[in-house]
N, C-alpha and C positions, 0 to 999 in steps of 0.2 A: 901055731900062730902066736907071734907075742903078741906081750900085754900092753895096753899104753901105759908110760912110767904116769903115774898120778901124786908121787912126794916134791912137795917142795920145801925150798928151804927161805926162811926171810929173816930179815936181819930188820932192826930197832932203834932208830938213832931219837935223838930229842932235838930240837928245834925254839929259838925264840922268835917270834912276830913281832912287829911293832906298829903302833900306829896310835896316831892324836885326834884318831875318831872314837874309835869302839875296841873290847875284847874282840870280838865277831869278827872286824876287820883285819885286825893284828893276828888273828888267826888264818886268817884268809891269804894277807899277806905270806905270812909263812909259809904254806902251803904251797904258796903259788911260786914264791922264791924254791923252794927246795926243789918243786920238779924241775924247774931249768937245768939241774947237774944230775938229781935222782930219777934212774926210771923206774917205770910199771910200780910205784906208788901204791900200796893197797886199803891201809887204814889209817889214818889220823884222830888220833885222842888229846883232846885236852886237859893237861894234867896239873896247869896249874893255874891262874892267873894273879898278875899283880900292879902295880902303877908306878909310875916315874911321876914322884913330887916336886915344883920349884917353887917356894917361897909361896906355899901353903897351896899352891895351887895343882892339879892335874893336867900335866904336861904331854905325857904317853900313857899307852897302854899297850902291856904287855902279855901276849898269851904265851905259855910255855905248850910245847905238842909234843907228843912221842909218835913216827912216822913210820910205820913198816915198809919195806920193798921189797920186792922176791930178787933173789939171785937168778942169776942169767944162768943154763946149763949150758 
């Protein structure tokens, strides 16, 4: 009898969000953009955040993400 194969393999890209609401949002945003081209999606970490300044004010907000997805066999 075989065995089911149980390794997989996933791959790490990073990601910037944007958004003139929130981190949360800009993250969200991200997210939701990358699955439109990336599938089966597994983890999302946020590794960095930071802000888009104009003339002293806050403008955007930026999350940076690292995305894993598994490779298709």
């Amino acid at each position: 009898m075989a065995k089911k194969k149980t390794e997989s393999v996933y791959r790490v890209t990073e990601i910037i969000g944007t958004s003139a609401i929130s981190w949360e949002d800009a993250a969200k945003n991200g997210v939701e953009t990358a699955a439109k081209s990336l599938r089966d999606l597994r983890v999302a970490e946020v590794t960095k955040l930071d802000m888009k300044v104009d003339s002293g004010e806050v403008v955007e907000y930026r999350a940076r993400v690292s995305l894993s997805f598994k490779y298709e066999a």
